[in-house]
Biopython code that builds the backbone (N, CA, C, O; Angstrom):
import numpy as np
from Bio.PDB.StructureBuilder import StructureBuilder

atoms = [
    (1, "UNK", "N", (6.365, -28.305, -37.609)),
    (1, "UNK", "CA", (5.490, -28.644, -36.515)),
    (1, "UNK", "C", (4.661, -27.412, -36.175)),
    (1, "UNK", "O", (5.306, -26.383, -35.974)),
    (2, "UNK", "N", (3.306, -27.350, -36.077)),
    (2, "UNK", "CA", (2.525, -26.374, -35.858)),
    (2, "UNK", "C", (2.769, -26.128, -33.942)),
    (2, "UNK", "O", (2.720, -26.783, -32.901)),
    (3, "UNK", "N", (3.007, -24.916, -34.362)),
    (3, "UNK", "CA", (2.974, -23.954, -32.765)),
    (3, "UNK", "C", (2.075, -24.292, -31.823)),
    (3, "UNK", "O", (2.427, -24.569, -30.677)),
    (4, "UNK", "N", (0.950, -24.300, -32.180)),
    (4, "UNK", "CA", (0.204, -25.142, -30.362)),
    (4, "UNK", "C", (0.506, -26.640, -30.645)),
    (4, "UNK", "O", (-0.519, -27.253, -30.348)),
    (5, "UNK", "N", (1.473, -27.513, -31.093)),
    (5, "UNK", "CA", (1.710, -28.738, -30.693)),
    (5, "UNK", "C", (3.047, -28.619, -29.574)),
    (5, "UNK", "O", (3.501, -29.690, -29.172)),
    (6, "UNK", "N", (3.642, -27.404, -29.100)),
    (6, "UNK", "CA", (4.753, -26.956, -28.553)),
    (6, "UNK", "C", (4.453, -26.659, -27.025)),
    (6, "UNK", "O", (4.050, -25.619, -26.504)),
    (7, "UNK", "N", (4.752, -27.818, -26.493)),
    (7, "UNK", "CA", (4.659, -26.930, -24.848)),
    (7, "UNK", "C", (5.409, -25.478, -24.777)),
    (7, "UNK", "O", (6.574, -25.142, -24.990)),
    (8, "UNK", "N", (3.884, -24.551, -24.266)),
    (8, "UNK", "CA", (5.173, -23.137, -24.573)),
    (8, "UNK", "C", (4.109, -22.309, -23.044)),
    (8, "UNK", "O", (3.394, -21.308, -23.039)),
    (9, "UNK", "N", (4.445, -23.232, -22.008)),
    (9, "UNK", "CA", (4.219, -22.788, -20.672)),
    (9, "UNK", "C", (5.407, -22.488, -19.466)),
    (9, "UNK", "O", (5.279, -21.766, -18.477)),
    (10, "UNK", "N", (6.260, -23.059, -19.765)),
    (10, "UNK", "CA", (7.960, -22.657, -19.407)),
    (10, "UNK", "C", (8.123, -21.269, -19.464)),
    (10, "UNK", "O", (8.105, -20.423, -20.359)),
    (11, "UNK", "N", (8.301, -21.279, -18.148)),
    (11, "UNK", "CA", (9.061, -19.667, -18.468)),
    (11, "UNK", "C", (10.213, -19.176, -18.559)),
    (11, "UNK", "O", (10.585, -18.069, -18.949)),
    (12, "UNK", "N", (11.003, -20.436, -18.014)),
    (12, "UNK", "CA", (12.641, -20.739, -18.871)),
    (12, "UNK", "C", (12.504, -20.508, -20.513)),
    (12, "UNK", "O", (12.902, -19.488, -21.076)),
    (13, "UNK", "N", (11.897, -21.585, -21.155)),
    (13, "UNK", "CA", (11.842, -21.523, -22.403)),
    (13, "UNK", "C", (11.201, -20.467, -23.183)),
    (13, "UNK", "O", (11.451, -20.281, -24.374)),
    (14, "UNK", "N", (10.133, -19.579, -22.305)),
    (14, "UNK", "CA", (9.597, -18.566, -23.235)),
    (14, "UNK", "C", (10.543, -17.371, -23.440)),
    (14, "UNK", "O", (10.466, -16.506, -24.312)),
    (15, "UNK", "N", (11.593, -17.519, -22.305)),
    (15, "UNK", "CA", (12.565, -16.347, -21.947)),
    (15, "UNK", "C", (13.495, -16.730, -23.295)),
    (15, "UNK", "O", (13.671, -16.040, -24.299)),
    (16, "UNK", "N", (13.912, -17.768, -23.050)),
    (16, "UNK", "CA", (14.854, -18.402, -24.273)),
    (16, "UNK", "C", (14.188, -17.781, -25.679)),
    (16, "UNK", "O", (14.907, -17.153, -26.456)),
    (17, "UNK", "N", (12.961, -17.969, -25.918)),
    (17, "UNK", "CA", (12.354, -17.487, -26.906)),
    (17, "UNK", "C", (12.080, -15.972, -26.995)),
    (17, "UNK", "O", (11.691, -15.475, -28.052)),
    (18, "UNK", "N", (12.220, -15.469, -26.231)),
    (18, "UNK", "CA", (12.577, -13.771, -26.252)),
    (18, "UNK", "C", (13.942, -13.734, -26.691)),
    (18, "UNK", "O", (13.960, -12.945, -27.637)),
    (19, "UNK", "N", (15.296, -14.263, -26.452)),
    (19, "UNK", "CA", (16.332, -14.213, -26.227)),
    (19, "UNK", "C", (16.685, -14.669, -28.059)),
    (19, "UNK", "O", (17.488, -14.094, -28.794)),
    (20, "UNK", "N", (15.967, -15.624, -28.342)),
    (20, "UNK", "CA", (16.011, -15.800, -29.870)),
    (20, "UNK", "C", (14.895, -14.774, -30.831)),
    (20, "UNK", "O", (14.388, -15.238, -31.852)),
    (21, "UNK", "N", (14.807, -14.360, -30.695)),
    (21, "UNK", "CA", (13.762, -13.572, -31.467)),
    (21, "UNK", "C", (14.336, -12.032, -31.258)),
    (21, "UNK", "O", (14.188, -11.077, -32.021)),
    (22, "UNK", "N", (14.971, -12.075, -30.111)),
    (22, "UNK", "CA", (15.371, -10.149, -29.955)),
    (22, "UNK", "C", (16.929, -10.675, -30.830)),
    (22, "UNK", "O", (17.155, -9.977, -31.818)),
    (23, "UNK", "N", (17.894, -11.712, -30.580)),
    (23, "UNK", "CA", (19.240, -11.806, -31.612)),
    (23, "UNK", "C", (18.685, -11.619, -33.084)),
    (23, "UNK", "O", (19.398, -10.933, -33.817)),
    (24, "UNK", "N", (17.286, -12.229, -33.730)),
    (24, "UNK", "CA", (17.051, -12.273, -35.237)),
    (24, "UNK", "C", (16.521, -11.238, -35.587)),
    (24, "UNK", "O", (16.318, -11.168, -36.799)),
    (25, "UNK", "N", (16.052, -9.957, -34.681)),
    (25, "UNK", "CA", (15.286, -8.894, -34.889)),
    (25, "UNK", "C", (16.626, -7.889, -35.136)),
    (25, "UNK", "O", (16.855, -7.167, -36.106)),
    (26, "UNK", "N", (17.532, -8.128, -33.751)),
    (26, "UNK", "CA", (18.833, -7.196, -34.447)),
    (26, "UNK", "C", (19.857, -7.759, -35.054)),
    (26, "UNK", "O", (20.841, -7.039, -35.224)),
    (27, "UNK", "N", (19.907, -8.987, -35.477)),
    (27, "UNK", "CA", (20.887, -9.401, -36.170)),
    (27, "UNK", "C", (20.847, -8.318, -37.519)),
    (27, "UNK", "O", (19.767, -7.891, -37.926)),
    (28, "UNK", "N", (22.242, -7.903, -38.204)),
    (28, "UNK", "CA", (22.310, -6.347, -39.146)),
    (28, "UNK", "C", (22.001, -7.027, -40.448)),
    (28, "UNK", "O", (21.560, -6.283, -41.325)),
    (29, "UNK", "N", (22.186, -8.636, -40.823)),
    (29, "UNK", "CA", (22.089, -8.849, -42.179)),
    (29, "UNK", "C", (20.371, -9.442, -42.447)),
    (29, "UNK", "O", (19.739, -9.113, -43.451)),
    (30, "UNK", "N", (19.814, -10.327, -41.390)),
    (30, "UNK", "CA", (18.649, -11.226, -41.426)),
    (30, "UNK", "C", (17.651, -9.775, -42.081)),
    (30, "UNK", "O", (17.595, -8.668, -41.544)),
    (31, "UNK", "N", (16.818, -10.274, -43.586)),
    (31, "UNK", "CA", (16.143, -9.647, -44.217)),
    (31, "UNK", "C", (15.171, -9.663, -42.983)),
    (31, "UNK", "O", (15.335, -10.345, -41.971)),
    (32, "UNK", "N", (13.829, -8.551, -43.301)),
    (32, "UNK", "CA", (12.688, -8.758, -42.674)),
    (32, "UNK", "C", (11.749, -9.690, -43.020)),
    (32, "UNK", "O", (11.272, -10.222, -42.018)),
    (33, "UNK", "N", (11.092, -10.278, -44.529)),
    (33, "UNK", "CA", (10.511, -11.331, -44.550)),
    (33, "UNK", "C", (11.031, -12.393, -43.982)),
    (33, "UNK", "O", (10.283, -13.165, -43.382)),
    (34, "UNK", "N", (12.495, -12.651, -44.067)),
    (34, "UNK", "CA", (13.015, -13.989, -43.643)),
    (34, "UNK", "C", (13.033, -14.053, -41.517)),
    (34, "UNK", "O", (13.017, -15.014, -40.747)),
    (35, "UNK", "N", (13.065, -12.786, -41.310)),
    (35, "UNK", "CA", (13.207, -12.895, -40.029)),
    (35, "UNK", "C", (11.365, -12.937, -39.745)),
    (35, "UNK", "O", (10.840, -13.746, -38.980)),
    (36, "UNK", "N", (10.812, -12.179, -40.322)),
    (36, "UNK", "CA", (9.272, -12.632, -39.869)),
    (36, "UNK", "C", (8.755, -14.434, -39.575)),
    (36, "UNK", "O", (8.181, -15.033, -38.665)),
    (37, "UNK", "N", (9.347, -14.799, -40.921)),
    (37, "UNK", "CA", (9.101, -16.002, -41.397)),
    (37, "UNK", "C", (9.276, -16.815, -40.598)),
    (37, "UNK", "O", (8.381, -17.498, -40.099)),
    (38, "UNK", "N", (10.788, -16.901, -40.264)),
    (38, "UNK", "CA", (11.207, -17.518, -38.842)),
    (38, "UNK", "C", (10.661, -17.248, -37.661)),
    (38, "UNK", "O", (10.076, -18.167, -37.088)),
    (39, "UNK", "N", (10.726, -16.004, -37.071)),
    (39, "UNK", "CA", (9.614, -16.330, -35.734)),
    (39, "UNK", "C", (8.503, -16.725, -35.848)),
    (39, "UNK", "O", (8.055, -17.079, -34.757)),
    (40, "UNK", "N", (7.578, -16.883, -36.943)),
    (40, "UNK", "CA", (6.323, -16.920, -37.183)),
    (40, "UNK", "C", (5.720, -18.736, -36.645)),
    (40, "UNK", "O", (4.734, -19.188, -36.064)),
    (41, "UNK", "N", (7.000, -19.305, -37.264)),
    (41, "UNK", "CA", (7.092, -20.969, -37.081)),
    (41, "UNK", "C", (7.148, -21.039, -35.799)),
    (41, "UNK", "O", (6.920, -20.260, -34.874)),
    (42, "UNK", "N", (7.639, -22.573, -35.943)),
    (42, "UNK", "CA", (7.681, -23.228, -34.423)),
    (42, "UNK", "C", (9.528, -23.201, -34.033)),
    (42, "UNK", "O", (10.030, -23.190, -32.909)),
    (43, "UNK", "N", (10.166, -23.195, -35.239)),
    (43, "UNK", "CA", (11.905, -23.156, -35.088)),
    (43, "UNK", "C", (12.459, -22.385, -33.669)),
    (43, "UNK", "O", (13.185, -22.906, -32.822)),
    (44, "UNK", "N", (11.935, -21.059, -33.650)),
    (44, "UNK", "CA", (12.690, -20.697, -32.453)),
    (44, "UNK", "C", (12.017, -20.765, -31.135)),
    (44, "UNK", "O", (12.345, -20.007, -30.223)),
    (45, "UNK", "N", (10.664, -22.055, -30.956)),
    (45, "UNK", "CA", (10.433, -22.482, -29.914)),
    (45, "UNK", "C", (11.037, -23.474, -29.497)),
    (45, "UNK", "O", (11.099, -23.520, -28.269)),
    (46, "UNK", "N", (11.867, -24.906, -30.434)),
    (46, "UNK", "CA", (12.289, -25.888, -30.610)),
    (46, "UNK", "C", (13.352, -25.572, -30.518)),
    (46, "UNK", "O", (14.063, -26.537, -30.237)),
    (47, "UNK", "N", (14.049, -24.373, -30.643)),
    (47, "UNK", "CA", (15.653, -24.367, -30.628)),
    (47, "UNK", "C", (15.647, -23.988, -28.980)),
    (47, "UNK", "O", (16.426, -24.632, -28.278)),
    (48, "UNK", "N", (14.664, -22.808, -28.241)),
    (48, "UNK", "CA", (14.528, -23.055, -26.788)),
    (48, "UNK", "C", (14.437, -23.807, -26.076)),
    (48, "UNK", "O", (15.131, -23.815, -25.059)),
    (49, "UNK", "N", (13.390, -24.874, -26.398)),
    (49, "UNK", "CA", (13.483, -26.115, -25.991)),
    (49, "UNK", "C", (14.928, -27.100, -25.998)),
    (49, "UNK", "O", (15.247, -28.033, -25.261)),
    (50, "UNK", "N", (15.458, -26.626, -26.863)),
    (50, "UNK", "CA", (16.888, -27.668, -26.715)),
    (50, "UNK", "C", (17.733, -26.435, -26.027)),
    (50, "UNK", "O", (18.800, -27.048, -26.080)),
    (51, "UNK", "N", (18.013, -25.490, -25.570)),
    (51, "UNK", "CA", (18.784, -24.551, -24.557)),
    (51, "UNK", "C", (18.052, -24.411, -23.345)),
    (51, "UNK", "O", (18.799, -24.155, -22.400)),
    (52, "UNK", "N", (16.931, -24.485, -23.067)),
    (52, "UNK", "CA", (17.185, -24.820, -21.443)),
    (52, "UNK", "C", (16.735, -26.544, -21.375)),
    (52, "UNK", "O", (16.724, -26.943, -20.211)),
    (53, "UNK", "N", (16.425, -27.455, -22.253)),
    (53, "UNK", "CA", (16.256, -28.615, -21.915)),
    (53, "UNK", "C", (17.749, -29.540, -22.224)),
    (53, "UNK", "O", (17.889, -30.723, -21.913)),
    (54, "UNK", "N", (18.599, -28.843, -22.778)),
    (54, "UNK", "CA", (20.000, -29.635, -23.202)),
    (54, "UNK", "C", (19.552, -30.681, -24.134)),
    (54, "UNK", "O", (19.123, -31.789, -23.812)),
    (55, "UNK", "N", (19.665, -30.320, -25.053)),
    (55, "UNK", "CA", (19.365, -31.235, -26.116)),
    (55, "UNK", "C", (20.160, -30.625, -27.691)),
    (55, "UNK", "O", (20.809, -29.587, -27.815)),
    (56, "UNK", "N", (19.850, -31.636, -28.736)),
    (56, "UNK", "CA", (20.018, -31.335, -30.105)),
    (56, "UNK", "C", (18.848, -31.150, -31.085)),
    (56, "UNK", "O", (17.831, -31.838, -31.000)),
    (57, "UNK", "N", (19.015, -30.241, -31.979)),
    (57, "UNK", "CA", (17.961, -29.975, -32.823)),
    (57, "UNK", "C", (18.410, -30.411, -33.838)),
    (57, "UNK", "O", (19.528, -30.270, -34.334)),
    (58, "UNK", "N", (17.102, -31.230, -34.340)),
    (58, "UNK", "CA", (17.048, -32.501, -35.807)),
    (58, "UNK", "C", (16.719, -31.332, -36.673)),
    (58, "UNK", "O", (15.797, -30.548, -36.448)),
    (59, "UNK", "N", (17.468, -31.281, -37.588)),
    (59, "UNK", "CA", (16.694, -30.315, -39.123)),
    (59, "UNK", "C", (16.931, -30.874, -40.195)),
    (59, "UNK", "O", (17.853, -31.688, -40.161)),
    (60, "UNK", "N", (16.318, -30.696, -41.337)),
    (60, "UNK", "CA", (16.326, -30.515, -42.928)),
    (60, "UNK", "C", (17.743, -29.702, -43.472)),
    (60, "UNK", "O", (18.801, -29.882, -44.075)),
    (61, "UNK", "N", (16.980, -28.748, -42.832)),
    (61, "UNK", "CA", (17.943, -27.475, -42.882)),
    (61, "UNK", "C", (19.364, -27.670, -42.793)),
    (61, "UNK", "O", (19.942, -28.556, -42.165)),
    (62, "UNK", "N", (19.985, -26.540, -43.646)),
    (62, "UNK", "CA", (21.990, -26.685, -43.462)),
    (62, "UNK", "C", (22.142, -25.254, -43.563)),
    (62, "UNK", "O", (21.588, -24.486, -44.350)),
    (63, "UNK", "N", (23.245, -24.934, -42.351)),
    (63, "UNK", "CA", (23.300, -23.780, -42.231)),
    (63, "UNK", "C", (23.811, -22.766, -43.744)),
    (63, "UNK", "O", (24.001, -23.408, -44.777)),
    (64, "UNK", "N", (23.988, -21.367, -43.779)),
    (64, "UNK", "CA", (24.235, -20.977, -44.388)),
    (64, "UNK", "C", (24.938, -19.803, -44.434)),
    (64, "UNK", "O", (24.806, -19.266, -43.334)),
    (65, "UNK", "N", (25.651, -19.105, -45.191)),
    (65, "UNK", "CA", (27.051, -18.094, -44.802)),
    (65, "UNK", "C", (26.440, -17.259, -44.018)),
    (65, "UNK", "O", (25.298, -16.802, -44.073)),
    (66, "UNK", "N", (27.303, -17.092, -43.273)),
    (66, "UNK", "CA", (27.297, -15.697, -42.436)),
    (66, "UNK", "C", (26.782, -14.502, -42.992)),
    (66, "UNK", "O", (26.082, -13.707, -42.365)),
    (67, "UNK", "N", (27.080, -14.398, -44.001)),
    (67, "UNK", "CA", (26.469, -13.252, -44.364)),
    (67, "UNK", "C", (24.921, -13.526, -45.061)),
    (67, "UNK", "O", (24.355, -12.557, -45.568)),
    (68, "UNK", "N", (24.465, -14.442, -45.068)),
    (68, "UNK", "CA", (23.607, -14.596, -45.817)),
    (68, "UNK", "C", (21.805, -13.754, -44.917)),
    (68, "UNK", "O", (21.619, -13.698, -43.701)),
    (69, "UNK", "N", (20.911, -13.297, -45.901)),
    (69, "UNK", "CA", (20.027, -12.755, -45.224)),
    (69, "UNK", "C", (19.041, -13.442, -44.969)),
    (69, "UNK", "O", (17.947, -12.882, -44.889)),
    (70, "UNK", "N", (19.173, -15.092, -44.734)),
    (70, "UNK", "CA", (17.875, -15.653, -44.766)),
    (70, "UNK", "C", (18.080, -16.038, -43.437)),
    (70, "UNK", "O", (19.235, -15.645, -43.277)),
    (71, "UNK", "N", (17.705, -16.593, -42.266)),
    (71, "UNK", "CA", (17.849, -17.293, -41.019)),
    (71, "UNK", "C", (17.343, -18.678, -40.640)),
    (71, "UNK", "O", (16.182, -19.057, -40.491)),
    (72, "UNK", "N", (18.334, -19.255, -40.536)),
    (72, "UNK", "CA", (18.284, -20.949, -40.612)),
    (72, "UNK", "C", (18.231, -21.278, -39.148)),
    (72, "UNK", "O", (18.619, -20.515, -38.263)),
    (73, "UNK", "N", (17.801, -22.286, -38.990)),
    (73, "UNK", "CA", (17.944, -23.173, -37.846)),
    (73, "UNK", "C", (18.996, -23.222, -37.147)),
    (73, "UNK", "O", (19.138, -22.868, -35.976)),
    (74, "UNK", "N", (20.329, -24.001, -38.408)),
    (74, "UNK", "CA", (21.461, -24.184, -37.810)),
    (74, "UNK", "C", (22.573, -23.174, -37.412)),
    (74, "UNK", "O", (23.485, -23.363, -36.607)),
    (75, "UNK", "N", (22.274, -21.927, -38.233)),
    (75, "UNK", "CA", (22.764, -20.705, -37.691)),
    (75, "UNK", "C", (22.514, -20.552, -36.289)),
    (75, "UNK", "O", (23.362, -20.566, -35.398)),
    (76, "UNK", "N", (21.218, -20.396, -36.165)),
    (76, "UNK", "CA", (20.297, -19.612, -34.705)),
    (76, "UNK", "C", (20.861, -20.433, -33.709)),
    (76, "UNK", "O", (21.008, -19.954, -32.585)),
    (77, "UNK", "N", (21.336, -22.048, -34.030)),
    (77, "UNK", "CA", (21.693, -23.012, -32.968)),
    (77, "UNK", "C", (23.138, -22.496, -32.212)),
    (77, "UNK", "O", (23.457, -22.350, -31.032)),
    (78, "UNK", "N", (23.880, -22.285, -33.585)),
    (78, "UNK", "CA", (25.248, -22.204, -33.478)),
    (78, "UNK", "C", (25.104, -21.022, -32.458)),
    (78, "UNK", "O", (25.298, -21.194, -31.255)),
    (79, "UNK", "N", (24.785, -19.920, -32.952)),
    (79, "UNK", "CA", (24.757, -19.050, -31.648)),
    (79, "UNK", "C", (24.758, -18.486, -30.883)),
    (79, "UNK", "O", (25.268, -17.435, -30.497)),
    (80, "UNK", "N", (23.653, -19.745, -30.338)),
    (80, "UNK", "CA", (23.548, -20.266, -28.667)),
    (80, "UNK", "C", (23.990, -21.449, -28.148)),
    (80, "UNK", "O", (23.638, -21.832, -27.032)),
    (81, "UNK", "N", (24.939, -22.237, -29.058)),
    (81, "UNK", "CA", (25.360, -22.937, -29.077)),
    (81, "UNK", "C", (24.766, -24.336, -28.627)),
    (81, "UNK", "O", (25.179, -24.981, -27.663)),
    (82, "UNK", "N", (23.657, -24.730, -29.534)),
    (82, "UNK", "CA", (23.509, -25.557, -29.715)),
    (82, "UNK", "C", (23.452, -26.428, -30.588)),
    (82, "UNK", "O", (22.947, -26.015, -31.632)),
    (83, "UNK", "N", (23.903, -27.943, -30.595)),
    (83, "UNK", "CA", (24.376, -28.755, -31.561)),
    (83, "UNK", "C", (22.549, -28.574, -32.750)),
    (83, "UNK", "O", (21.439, -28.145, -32.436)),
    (84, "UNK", "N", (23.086, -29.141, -34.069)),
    (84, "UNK", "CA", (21.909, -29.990, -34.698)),
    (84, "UNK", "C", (22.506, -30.854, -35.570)),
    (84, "UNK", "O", (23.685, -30.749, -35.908)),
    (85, "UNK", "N", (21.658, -31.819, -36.004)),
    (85, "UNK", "CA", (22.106, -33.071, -36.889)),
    (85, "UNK", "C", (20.957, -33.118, -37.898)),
    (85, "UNK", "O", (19.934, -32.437, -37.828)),
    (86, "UNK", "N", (21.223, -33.903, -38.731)),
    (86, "UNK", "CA", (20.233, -33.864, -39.445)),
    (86, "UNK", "C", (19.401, -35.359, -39.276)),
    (86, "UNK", "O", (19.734, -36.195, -38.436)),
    (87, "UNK", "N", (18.222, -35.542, -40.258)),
    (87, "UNK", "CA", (17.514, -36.293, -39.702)),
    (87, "UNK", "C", (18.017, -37.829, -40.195)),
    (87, "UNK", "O", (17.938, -38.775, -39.411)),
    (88, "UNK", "N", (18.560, -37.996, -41.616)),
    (88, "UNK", "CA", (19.249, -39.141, -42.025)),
    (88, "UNK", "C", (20.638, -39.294, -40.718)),
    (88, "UNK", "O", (21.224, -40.337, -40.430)),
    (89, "UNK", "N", (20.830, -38.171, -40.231)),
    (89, "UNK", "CA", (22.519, -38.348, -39.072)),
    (89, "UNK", "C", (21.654, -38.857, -38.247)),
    (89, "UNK", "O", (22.093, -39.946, -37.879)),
    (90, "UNK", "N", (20.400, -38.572, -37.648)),
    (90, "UNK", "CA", (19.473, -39.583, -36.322)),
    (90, "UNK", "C", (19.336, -40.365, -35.920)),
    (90, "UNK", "O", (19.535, -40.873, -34.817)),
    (91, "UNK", "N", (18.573, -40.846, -37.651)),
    (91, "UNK", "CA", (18.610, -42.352, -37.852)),
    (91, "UNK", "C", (19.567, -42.934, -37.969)),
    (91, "UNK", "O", (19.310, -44.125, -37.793)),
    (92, "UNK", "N", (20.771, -42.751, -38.214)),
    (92, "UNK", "CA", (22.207, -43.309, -38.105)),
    (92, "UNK", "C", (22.438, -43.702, -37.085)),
    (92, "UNK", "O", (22.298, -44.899, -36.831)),
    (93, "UNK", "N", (22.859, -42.825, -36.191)),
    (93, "UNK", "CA", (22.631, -42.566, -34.453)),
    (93, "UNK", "C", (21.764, -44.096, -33.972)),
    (93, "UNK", "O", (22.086, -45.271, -33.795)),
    (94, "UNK", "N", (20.856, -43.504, -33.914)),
    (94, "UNK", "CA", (19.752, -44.739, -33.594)),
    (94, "UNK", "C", (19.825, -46.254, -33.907)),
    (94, "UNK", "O", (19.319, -47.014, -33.081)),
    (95, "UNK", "N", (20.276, -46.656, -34.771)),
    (95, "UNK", "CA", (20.711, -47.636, -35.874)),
    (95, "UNK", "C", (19.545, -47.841, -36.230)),
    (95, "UNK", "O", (19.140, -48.920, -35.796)),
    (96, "UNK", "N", (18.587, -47.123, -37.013)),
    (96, "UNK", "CA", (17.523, -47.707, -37.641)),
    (96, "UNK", "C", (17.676, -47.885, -39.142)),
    (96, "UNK", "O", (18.208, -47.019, -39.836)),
    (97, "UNK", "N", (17.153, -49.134, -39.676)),
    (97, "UNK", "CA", (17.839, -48.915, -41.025)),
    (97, "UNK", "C", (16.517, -49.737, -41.772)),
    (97, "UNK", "O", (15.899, -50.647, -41.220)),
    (98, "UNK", "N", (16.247, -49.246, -43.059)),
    (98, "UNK", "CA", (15.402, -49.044, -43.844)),
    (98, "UNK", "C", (16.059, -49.828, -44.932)),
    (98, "UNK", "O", (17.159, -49.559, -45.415)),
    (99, "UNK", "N", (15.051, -51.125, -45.376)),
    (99, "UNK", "CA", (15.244, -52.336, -45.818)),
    (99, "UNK", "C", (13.727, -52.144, -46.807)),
    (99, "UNK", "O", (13.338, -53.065, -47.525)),
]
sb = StructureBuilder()
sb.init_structure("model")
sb.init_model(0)
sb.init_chain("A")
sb.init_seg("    ")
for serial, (resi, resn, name, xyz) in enumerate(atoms, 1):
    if name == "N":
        sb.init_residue(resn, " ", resi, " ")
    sb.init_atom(name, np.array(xyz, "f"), 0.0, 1.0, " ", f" {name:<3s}", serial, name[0])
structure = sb.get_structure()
């Protein structure tokens, strides 16, 4: 999702988004392209949005080891402890079903 489609006038949520971006800047393993990469998107506006709005974040994405140097979604969720599902688990959820 492109960044100005993101309400990002909250100042709850922009704080949240300081709060994710200063953990991926000092996190000791997250490479620097991969941590650029990630703030660069819309991910750690959408993961704010679900910590001060209480919610779950839908991803593609599956987290990946702890040690690993790339920075995922479902890592960044975990935490701050917030849930994500994926998008086939949604539509499950939902009962929408594709015939």
């Amino acid at each position: 999702m492109p960044l100005s489609r993101l309400p990002t006038t909250d100042p709850q949520v922009q704080n949240a988004v300081t709060q994710i971006a200063d953990y991926v800047n000092r996190h000791p393993i997250y490479q620097h392209p991969w941590k650029a990469q990630f703030l660069a998107k819309a991910d750690p506006w959408i993961i704010a949005q679900a910590i001060e709005h209480g919610g779950k974040v839908v991803t593609f994405e599956a987290p990946v080891a702890e040690n690993s140097y790339r920075v995922k979604i479902p890592n960044v969720c975990k935490q701050f402890g917030i849930k994500t599902t994926t998008v086939y688990e949604m539509l499950r959820a939902l009962g929408v079903t594709l015939a």
